[in-house]
N, C-alpha and C positions, 0 to 999 in steps of 0.2 A: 527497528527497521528504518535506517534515514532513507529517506526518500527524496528527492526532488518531484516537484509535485506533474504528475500525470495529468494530461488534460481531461482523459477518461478514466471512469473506474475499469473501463476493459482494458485502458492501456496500464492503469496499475497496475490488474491479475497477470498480466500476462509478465510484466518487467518481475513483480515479486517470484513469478514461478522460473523465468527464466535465472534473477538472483538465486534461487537454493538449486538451480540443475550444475548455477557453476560454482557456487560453494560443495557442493558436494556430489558430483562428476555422476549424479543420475536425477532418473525424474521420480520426484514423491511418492508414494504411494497414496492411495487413496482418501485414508484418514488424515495424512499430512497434507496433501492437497487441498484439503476442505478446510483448514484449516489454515492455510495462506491464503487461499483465495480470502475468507473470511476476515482477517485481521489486512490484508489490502485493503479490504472495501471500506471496514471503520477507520483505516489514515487515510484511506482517501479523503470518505464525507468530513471527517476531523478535519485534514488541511484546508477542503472547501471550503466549510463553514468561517476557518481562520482567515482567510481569504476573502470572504464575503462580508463578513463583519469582524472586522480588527477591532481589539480592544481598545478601548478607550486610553488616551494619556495619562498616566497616573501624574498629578501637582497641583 
């Protein structure tokens, strides 16, 4: 799921579920919904965390 990173995790939920309404011309169903919602939230905190603490230079 690339992302460009959302300032909020509601504004993640909302771009990933609006991403599968226009991949595929309806709105999830319930189990699918929980399940975007869900894997937004961990790239969200993932890109935050990358964000907040860059890895180190590797040399």
């Amino acid at each position: 799921m690339p992302h460009t990173h959302a300032h909020t995790k509601a504004e993640a939920v909302h771009e990933a579920l609006d991403e599968y309404v226009e991949a595929h011309h309806h709105s999830p169903e319930i189990h699918e919904k929980a399940r975007i919602i869900s894997n937004a939230i961990t790239q969200w905190e993932h890109e935050e965390v990358d964000l907040r603490h860059p890895a180190p230079a590797a040399g």
